[in-house]
C-alpha positions, -999 to +999 in steps of 0.1 A: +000+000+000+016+033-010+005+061+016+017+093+029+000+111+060+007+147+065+011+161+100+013+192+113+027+208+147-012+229+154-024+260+128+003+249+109-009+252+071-001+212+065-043+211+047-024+232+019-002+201+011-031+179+015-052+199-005-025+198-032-025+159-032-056+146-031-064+176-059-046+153-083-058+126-101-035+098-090-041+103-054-073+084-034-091+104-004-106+077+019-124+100+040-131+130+016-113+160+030-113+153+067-090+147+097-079+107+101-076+113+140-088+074+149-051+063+153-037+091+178-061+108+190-066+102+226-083+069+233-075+061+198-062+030+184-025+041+190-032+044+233-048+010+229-019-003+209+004+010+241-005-009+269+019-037+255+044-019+269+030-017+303+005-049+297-023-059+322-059-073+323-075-041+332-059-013+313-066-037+281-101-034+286-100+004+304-080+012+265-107-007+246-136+006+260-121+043+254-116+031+218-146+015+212-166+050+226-141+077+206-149+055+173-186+056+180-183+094+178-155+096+148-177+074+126-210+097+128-213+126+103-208+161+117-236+180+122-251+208+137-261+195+167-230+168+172-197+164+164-179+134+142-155+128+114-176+110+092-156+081+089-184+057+080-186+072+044-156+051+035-168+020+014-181-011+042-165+009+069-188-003+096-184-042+082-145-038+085-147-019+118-170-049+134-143-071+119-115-056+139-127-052+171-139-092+173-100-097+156-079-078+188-107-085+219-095-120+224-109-143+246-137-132+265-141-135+305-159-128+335-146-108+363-145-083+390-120-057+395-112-032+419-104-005+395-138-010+382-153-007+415-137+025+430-150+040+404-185+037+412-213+062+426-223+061+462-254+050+449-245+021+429-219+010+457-245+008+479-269-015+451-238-035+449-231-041+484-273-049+488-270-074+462-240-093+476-262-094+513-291-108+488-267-136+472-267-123+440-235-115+438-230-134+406-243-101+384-219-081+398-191-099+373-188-082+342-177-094+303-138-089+304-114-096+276-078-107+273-071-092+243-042-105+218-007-107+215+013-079+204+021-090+172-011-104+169-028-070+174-003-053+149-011-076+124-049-072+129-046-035+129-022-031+096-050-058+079-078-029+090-063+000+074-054-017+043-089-026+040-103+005+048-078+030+027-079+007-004-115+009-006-113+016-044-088-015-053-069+008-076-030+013-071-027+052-060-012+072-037-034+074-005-033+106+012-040+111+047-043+144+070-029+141+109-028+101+105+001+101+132+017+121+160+039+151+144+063+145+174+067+109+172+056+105+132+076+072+128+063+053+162+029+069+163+022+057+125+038+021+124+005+006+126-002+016+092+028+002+077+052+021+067+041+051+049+056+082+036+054+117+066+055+148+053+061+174+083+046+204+083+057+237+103+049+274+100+058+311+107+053+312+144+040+348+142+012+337+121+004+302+141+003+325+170-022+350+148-041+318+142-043+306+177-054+338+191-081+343+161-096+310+163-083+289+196-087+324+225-045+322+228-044+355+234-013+358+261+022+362+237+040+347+268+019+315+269+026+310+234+062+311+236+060+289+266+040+262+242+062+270+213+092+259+227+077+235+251+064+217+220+104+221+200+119+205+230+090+175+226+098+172+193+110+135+181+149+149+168+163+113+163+132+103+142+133+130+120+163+124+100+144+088+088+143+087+047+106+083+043+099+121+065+101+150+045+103+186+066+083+213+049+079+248+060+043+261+050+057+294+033+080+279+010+052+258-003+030+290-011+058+313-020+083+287-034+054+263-052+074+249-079+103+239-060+082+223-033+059+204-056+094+195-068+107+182-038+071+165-031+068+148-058+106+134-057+098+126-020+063+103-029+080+091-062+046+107-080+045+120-112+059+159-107+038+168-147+004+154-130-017+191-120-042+195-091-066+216-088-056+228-057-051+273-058-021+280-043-035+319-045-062+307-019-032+301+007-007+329+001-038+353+022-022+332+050+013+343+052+014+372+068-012+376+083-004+382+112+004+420+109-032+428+111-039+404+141-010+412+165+001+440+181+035+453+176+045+447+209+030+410+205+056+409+175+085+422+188+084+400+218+079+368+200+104+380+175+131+383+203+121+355+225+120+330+197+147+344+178+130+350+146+147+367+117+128+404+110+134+391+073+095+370+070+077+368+040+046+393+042 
């Protein structure tokens, strides 16, 4: 399966790459224009995947239950009234899904744990501790699992997303956006084989602009505090790997021959193929962040992150 996911680091103009490749016509889309946040997201299958390296009973079940609950919402279609990626539009989704989960659950158990139990209400401790006076204690075990092996699961899992990216059956380029952790992109997408990363970072002026506009960021000094938190977090030994190439936004927009070049070589993809992406559409985002900012926001952003005066405007 040939695949590239493109990640960015928050605001950081890695859609305009995406938009670029699945604008061409020897590109597939599985999930028509949205996030792919099943795999890292939180409770996704990626915090499922590791409890294998801290393995028990309970946390097995604690992670699948957490999956099984953040995939309920990701499949539904976003709507006014609730949230969702959409994610059952791709071709037997739900059949493959279904699949899956019976695939990594394992063997199936009954149990009582403690972990479950602390947990509780006051009201339902006190049901429980009324039904073991009554002898009925037997309900109080719940449906555990044991879950797989490790290879077992990775195997299961790499068997899902080949199913549900290749949905079409023709030999393209699949192009995902934030399939994977931009500070860990080599670990955090391994369960999808091994595909092609293209990083994404930006201006930090105008990621601030963007966080401020859209995400209420609106302290200067708490934004350099994430920015270089986030640097520091920043998976250095993975980045040199062959299949991750480092992008800045601006060069794309500004520099878009040279780029598409450098893409292109990167995804071994036909450089002549057009898209109909407009680069026009993002070059209104470079910049931008002279009419959002103050100039004392600037200049102290400038000098705490040591940013050349020299930007593109």
């Amino acid at each position: 399966m040939s695949l590239v996911t493109i990640l960015g680091n928050t605001n950081s103009g890695s859609g305009a790459i995406y938009e670029y490749l699945i604008g061409r016509k020897d590109t597939i889309d599985p999930v028509k224009k949205l996030e792919f946040r099943l795999l890292s997201d939180p409770g996704g299958i990626n915090d499922l995947y590791n409890i294998y390296n801290n393995y028990s009973l309970q946390n097995f079940n604690f992670r699948l239950n957490n999956l099984i609950e953040i995939e309920k919402t990701y499949s539904k279609k976003r709507t006014f009234f609730s949230e969702g990626l959409n994610l059952s539009i791709i071709n037997n989704y739900t059949n493959y899904w279904n699949e899956y989960l019976t695939n990594i659950k394992g063997f199936k158990y009954k149990h009582r744990y403690i972990f479950d139990d602390i947990k509780k209400s006051k009201f339902k401790i006190i049901i429980k501790r009324i039904i073991s006076r009554l002898s009925y204690r037997n309900i109080l075990f719940k449906d555990y699992w044991t879950g797989v092996t490790k290879r077992e699961f990775e195997i299961y899992t790499h068997d899902f997303f080949k199913k549900i990216f290749l949905t079409d059956g023709k030999q393209k380029l699949v192009v995902l956006n934030q399939c994977g952790n931009f500070w860990d992109p080599i670990e955090s997408t391994k369960l999808i084989g091994e595909p092609k990363i293209i990083m994404v970072t930006r201006n930090p002026l105008d990621q601030f602009a963007e966080l401020k506009k859209w995400k209420h960021m609106h302290s200067p000094k708490q934004f350099i505090n994430w920015f270089i938190h986030l640097k520091k977090m920043e998976s250095t030994h993975e980045n040199i790997d062959e299949r991750i190439l480092k992008l800045k936004f601006e060069d794309f927009v500004l520099d878009h021959e040279n780029s598409k070049t450098k893409i292109c070589k990167h995804l071994s993809i036909d450089y002549k193929i057009k898209s109909d992406y407009d680069v026009m559409k993002s070059r209104k985002n470079i910049g931008q962040y002279i009419n959002i900012l103050t100039n004392e926001e600037i200049e102290l952003i400038k000098t705490s992150l040591k940013i050349s005066n020299d930007l593109p405007q």
